[in-house]
C-alpha positions in Angstrom: 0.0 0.0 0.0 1.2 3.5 -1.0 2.2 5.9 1.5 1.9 9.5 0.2 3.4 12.1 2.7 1.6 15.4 2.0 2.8 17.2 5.5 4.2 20.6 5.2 7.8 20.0 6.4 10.1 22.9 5.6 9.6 24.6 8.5 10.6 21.7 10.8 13.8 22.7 12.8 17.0 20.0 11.7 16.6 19.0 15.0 15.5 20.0 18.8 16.2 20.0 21.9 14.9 17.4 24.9 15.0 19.0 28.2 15.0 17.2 31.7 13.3 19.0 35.0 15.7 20.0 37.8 15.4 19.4 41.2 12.0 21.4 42.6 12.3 24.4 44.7 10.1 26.7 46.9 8.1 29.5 45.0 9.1 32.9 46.1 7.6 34.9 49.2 6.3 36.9 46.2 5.0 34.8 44.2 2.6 32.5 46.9 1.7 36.3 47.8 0.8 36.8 44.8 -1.1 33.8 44.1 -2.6 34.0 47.3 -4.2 37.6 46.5 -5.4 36.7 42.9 -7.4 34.4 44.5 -8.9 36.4 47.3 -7.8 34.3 50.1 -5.6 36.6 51.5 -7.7 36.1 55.1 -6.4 32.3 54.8 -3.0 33.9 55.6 0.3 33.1 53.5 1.7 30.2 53.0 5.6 30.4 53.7 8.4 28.9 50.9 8.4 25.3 51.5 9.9 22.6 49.6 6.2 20.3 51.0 2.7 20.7 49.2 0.1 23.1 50.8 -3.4 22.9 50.4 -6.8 24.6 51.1 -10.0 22.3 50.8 -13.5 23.5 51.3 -14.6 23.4 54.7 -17.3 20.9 54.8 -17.5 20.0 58.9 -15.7 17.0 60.8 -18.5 14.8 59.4 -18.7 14.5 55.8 -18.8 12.1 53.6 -17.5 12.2 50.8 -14.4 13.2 49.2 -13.2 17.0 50.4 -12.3 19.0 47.3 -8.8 21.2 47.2 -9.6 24.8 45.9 -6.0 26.0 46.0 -3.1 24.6 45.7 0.7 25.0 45.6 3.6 22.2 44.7 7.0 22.5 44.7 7.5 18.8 43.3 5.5 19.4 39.9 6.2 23.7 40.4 2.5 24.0 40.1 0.2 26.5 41.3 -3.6 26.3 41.4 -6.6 27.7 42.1 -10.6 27.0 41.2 -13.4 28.9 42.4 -15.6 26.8 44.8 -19.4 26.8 43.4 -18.4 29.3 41.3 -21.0 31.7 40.0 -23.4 30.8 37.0 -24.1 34.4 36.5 -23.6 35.4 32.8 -23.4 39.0 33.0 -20.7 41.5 32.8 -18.3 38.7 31.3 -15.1 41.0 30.6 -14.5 41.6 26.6 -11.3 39.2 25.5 -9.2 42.0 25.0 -9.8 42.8 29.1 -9.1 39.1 29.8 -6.2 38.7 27.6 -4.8 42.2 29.2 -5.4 40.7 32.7 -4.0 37.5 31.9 -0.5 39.0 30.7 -0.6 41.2 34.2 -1.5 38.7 36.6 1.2 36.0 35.0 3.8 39.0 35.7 2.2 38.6 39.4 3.3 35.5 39.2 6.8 36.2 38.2 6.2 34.7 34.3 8.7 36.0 32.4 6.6 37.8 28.9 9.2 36.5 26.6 8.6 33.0 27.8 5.6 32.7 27.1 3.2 33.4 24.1 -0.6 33.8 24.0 -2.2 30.1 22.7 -5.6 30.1 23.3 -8.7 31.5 24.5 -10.8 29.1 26.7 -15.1 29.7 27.4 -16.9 27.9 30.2 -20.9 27.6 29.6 -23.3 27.0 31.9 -24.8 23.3 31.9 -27.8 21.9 32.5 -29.3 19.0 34.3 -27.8 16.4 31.9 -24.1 18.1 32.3 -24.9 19.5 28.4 -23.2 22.8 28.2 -25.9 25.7 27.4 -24.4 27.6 24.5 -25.9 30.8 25.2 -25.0 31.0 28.8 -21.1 32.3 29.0 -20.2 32.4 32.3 -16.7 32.1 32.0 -14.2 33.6 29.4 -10.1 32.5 29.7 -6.9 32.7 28.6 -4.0 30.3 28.1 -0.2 31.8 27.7 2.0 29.0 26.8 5.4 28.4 28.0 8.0 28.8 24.7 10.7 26.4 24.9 13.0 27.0 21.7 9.7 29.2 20.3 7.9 26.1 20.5 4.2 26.2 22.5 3.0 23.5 24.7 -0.7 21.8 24.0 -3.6 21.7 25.1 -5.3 24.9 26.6 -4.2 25.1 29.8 -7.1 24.8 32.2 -6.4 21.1 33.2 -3.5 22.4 35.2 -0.7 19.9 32.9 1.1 22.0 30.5 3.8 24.1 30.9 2.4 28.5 31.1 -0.1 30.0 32.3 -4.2 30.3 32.2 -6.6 32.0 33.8 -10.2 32.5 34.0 -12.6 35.2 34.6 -16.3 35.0 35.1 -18.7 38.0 36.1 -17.8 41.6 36.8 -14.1 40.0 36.4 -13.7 37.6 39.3 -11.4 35.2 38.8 -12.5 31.9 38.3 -9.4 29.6 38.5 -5.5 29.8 37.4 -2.9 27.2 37.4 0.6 28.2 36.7 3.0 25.1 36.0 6.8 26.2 35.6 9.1 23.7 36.6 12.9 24.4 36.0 14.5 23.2 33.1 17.9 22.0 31.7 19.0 21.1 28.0 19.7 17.9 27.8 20.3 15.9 24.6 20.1 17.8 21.4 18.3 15.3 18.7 17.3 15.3 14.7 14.7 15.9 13.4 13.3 12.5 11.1 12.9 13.1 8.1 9.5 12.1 6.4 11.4 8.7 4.9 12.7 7.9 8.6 8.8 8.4 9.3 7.3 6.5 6.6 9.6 3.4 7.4 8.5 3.4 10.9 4.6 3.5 10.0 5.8 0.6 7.4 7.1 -1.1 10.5 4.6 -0.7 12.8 6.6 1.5 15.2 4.2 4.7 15.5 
């Protein structure tokens, strides 16, 4: 069976770059400060640099049942910092314009000590009410984000950002502007082996081969 390779290649790099994380280390006094504000929780107190995980789950009394859900959250190990809105609000009004969110969203990752030449706007993310059935309502915006990409060699991480797992920055905003949720995930990182790029052949043989 033919293979015919019809991907655009000649603006592949000759090769790239794999990079390894470095030992994790406590987020500045600043930053967790920072974080801490963004999400209103300032009356929580401040977390001091620690190399250990903190948490802050909903307080649901001594007696309940089920599982108790973490609404922020900071990690050294995985340099991730997170926050969701408990219950958050299903109003729809008010939902800042994307040139507002995408202006907040460059200001608070400064906050956050995100460097702006590191990172490079991806994606804009929406979050609809739903109803009984979990079936988002299309006409009911009550959420409106942003995800800023970390660059490593120009090149952008995937997804969009709002499952907390790729490398940048996102941020959401709901009515009148509240934040919604962020996650920041910037571990440190280290060149490590330089490798080529395959060429399409090198590709083709591989699907030949059954080594996808």
């Amino acid at each position: 069976m033919p293979i015919v390779w019809q991907a655009e290649t000649n603006r592949l790099p000759n090769s790239f770059w794999i990079y390894k994380k470095l030992p994790p280390h406590p987020f500045s006094k600043t930053v967790i400060s920072n974080a801490v504000m963004l999400a209103s929780l300032q009356s929580r107190g401040f977390p001091k640099p620690s190399t250990n995980d903190f948490s802050l789950w909903e307080d649901k009394g001594p007696n309940y049942p089920g599982t108790i859900p973490v609404y922020f959250f900071i990690s050294p190990k995985s340099a991730t910092i997170s926050y969701y809105l408990p219950h958050p609000s299903t109003n729809t009004t008010d939902i800042p314009a994307d040139k507002m969110v995408v202006q907040r969203a460059w200001a608070c990752a400064a906050q956050l000590g995100v460097n702006p030449a590191q990172v490079a706007f991806k994606e804009m993310t929406s979050r609809f009410n739903r109803d009984e059935n979990y079936d988002d309502l299309m006409n009911q915006l009550c959420g409106r984000g942003v995800f800023l990409s970390r660059l490593l060699d120009g090149i952008s991480f995937t997804g969009i950002g709002d499952d907390g797992a790729n490398g940048g920055f996102w941020i959401e905003f709901g009515s009148h502007g509240q934040v919604r949720g962020f996650s920041l995930v910037w571990p440190d990182l280290k060149r490590n082996e330089l490798q080529q790029t395959a060429t399409p052949q090198q590709i083709i043989a591989c699907i030949r081969a059954f080594k996808t």
